[in-house]
RODO-2510 file (C-alpha; in nm, 4 decimals, decimal comma):
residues 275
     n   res          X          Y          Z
     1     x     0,9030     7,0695    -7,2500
     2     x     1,0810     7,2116    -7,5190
     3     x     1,4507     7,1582    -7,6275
     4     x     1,5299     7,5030    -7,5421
     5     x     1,4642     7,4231    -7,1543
     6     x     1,5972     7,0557    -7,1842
     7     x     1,9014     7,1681    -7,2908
     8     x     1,9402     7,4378    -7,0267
     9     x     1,8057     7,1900    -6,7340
    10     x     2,0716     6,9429    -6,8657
    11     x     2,3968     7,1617    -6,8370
    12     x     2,2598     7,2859    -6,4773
    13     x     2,1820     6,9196    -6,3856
    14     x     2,5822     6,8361    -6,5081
    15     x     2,7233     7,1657    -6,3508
    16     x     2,5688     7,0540    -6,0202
    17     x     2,6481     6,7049    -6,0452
    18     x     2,9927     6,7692    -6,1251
    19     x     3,0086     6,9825    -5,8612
    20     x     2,8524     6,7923    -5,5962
    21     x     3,1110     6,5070    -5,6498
    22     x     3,4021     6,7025    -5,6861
    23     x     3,3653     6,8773    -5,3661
    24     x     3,1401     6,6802    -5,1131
    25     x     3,2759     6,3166    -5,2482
    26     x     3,0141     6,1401    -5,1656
    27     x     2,9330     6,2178    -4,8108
    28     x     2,6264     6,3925    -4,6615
    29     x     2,6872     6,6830    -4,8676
    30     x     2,6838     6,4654    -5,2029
    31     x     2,3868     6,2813    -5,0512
    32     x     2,1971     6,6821    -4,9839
    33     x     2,2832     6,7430    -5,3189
    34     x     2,1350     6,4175    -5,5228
    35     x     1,8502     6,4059    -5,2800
    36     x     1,7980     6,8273    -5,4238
    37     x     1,8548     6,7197    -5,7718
    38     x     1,6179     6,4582    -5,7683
    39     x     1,3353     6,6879    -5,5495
    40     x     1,3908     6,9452    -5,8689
    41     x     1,3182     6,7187    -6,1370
    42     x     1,0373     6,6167    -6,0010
    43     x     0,8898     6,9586    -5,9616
    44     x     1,0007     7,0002    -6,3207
    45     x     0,8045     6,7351    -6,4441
    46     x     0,4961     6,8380    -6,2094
    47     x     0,5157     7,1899    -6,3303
    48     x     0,5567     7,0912    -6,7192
    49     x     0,2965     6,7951    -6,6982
    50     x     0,0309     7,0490    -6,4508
    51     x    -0,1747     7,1578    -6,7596
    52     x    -0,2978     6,8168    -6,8709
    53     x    -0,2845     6,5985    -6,6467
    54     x    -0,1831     6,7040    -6,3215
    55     x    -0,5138     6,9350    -6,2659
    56     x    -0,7342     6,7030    -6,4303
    57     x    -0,6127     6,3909    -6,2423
    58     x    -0,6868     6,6668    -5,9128
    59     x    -1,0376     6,7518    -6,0461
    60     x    -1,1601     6,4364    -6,1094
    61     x    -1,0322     6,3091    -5,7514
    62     x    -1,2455     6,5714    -5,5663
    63     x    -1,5305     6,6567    -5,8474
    64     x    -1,4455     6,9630    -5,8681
    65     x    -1,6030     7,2177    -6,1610
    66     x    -1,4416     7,5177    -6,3019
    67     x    -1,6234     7,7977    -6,4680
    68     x    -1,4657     7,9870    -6,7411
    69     x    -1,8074     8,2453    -6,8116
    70     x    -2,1215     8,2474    -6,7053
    71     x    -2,3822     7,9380    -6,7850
    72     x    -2,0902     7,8056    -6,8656
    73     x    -1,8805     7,4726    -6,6931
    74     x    -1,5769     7,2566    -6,7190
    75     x    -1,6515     6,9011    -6,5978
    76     x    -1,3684     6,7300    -6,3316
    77     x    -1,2448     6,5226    -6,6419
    78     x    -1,1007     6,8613    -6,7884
    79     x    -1,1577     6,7236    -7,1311
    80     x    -1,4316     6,9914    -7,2346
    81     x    -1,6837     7,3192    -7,1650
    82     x    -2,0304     7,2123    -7,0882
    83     x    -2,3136     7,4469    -7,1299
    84     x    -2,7312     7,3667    -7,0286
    85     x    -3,0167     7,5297    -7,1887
    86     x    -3,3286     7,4507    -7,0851
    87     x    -3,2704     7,0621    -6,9923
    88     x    -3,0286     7,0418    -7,3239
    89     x    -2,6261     7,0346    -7,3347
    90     x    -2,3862     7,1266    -7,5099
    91     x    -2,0606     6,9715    -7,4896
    92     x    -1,7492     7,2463    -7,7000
    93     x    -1,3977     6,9986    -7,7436
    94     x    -1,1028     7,0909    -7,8702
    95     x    -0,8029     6,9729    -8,0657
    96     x    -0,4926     7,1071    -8,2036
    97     x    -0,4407     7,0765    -8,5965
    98     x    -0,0923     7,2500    -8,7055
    99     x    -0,1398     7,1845    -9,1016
   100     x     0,1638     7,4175    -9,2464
   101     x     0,4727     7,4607    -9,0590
   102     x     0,6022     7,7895    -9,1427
   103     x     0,9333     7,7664    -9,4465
   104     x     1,1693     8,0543    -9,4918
   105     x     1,1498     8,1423    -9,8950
   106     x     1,5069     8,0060    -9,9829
   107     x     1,4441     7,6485    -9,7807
   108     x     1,3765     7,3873   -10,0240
   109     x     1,0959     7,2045    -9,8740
   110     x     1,0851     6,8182    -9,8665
   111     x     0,9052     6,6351   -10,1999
   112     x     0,6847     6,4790    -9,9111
   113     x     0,5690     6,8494    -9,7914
   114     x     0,5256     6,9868   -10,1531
   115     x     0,3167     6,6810   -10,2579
   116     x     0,0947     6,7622    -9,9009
   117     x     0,0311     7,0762    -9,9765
   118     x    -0,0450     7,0218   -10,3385
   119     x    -0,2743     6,7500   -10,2736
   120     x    -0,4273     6,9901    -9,9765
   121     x    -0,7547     7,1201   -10,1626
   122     x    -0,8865     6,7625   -10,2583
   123     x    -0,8152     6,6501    -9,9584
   124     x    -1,0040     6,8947    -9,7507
   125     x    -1,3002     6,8606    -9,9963
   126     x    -1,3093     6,4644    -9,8649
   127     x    -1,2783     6,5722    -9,4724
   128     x    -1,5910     6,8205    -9,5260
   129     x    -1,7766     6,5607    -9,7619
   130     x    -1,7195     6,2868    -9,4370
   131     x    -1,7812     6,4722    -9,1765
   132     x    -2,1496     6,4818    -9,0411
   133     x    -2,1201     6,7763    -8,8207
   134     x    -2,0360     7,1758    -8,8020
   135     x    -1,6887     7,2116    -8,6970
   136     x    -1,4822     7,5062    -8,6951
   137     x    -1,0632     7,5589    -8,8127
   138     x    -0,9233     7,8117    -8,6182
   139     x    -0,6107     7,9917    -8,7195
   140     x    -0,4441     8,2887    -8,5297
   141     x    -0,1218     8,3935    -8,6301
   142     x     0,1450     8,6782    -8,5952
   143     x     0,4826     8,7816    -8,7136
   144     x     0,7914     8,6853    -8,4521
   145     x     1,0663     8,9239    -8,3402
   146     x     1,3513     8,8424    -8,5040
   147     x     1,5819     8,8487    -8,2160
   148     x     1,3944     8,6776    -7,9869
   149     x     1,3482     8,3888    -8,3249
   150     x     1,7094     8,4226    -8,3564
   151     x     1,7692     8,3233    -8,0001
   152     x     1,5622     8,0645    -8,0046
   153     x     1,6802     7,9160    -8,2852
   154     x     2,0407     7,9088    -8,1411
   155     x     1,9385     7,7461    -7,8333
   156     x     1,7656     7,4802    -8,0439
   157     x     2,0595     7,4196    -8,2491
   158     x     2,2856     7,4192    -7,9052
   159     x     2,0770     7,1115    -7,7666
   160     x     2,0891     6,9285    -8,0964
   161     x     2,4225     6,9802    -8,1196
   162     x     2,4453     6,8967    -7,7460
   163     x     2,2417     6,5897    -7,8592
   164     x     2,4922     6,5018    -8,1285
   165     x     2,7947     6,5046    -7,9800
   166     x     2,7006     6,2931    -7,6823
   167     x     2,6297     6,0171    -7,9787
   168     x     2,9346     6,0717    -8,1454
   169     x     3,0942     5,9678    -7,8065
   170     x     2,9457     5,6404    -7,7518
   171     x     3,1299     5,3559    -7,8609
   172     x     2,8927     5,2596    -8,1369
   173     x     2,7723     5,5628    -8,2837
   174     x     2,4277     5,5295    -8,4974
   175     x     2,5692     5,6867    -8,8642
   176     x     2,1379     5,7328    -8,8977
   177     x     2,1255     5,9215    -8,5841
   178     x     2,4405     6,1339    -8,6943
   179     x     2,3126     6,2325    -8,9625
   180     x     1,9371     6,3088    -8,8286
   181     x     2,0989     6,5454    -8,6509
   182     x     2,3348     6,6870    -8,8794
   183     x     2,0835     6,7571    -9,0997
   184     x     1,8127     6,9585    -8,8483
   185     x     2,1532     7,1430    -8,7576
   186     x     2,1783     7,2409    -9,0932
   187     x     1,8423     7,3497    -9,1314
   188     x     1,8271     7,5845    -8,8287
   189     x     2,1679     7,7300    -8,9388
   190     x     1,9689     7,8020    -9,2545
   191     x     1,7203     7,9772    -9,1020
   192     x     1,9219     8,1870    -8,8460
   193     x     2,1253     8,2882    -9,1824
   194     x     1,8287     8,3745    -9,3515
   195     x     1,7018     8,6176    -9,1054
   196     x     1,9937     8,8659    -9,1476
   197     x     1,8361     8,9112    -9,5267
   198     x     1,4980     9,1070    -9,3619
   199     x     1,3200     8,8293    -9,3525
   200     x     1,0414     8,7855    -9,0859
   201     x     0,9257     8,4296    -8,9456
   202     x     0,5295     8,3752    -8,8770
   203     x     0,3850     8,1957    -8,5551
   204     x     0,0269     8,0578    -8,5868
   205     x    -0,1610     7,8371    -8,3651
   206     x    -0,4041     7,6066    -8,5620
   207     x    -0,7021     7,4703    -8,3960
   208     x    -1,0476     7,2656    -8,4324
   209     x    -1,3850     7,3251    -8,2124
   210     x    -1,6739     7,1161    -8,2213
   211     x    -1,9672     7,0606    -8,0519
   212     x    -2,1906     6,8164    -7,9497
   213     x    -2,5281     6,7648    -7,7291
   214     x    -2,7796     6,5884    -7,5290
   215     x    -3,0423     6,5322    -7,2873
   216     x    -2,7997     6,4657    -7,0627
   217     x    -2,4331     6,5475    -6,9926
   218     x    -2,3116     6,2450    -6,9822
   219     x    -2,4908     6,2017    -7,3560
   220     x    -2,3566     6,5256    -7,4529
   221     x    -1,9509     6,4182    -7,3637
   222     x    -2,0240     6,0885    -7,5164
   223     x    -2,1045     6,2519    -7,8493
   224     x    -1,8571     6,4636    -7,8577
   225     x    -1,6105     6,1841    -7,8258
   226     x    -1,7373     6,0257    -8,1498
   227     x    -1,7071     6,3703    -8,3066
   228     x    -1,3609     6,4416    -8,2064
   229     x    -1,2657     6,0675    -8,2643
   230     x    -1,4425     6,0854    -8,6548
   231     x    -1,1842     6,4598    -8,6465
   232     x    -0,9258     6,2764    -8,5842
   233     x    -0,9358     5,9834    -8,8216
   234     x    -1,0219     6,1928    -9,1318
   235     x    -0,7129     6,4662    -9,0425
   236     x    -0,4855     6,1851    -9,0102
   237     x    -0,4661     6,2436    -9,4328
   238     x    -0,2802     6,5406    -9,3772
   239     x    -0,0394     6,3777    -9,1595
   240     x    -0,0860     6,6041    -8,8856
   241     x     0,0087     6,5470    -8,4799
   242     x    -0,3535     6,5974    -8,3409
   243     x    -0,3452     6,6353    -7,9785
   244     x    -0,6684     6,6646    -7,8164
   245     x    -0,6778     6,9855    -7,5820
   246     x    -0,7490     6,9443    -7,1843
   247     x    -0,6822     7,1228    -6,8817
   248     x    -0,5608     7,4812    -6,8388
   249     x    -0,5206     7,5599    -7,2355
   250     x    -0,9223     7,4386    -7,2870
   251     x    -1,0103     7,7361    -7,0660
   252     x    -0,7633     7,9750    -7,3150
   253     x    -0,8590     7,8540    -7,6125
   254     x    -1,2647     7,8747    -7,4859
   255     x    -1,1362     8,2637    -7,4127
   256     x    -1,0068     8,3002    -7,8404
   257     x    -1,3986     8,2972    -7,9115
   258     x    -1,3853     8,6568    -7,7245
   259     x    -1,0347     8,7668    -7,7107
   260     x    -0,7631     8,6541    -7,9095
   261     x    -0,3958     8,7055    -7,7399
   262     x    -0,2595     9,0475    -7,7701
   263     x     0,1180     8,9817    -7,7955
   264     x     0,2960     8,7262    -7,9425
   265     x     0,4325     8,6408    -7,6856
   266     x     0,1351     8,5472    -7,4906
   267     x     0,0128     8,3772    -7,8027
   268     x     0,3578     8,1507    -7,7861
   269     x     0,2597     7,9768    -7,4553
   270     x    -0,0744     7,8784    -7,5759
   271     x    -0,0490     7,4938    -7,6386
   272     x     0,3105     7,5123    -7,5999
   273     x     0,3032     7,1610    -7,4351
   274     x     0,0575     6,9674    -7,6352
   275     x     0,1516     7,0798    -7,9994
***
């Protein structure tokens, strides 16, 4: 869930409260109106969560097997695509791999991002030199409309500024916290003032494949685990969030081998909830 939404669902959830309590007391009415509250969240959090790990948890209860294309096969553990030919499998995993987040020209980046990406072509030298296996890096990206960026980017700055003023409130506000915030707030501002100068932002969605196989599928899932595992470890130089990929978004990024989204978008919601 992003902060966009958080922010939104938390003035609706204080609107309502507010006016549950200032009209209804707390008689049936207030009761209706907690017992609604609480029957929303929940369906937030089953909605938000459905991807990865409400449908899996549902697969894997009833062994149930989804087919995204032909000879092709998601297991009930949602974790990846399974494919047999002639008594071999192959076992296709995923995992998301955001190296560069996208800087506006005039932002000064951190000394910690500059030395990253300096150090960037040595380090991907080691990866390939310790890694046993093909793998591929996927990148797909696309320029964003700069007013829907712009609106974005004021929402964003609306929840942390939501964010900070609830801990300026408390009676012992964290000076670290204050200023955590201050500063992201003054980085957004930056970029919303930034794109009245022309300037265009960039989306991408950064991804790894691999495969893996066996005489078996159970063999086949059980090396791609080591693969994705070994991924993992050796990435962790670049000091990137790797998420590994089930559910719904396996099946869309299976789908960017044929078709790669046609809007941006479309290309937005793609791992919007695991990267």
């Amino acid at each position: 869930m992003d902060e966009e939404t958080i922010f939104y669902i938390s003035v609706t959830f204080l609107i309502s409260a507010i006016g549950i309590f200032g009209l209804g007391g707390f008689g049936s009415l207030a009761i209706a109106g907690i017992l609604f509250i609480i029957f929303t969240w929940i369906m937030i959090l089953i909605i938000n969560y459905a991807d990865f790990l409400v449908f899996p948890l549902v697969t894997r209860i009833f062994k149930l097997r989804t087919i995204p294309a032909k000879n092709y096969y998601i297991p009930p553990a949602q974790s990846c695509i399974i494919k047999n030919v002639n008594g071999i499998y192959y076992a296709v995993g995923y995992i998301t791999a955001n190296v560069y987040n996208y800087v506006f020209s005039a932002e000064r980046p951190d000394t910690d991002d500059i030395e990253m990406l300096s150090g960037g072509p040595e380090k991907w030298e080691r990866i390939i030199m310790n890694v046993r296996f093909p793998f591929k890096y996927h990148l797909i990206t696309a320029a964003e409309d700069i007013q829907q960026y712009r609106e974005d980017l004021e929402a964003r700055r609306g929840a942390i500024e939501f964010q900070l003023s609830k801990e300026m409130m408390v009676s012992n506000p964290s000076q670290m916290a204050i200023d955590d915030f201050q500063r992201r707030i003054n980085v957004l501002q930056a970029r919303i003032d930034k794109l009245s100068t022309g300037e265009r932002p960039i989306n991408s969605i950064m991804y790894i494949e691999t495969t893996a196989f066996g005489v078996s599928e159970k063999a086949a899932i059980d090396s791609l685990e080591d693969q994705v595992h070994q991924l993992q470890t050796v990435f962790n130089s670049f000091n990137l969030s790797i998420s590994r990929v089930v559910g719904r978004e396996l099946y869309l990024l299976f789908k960017f081998n044929y078709v790669v989204p046609p809007t941006v978008q479309a290309m937005k919601k793609v791992l919007h909830e695991q990267s």
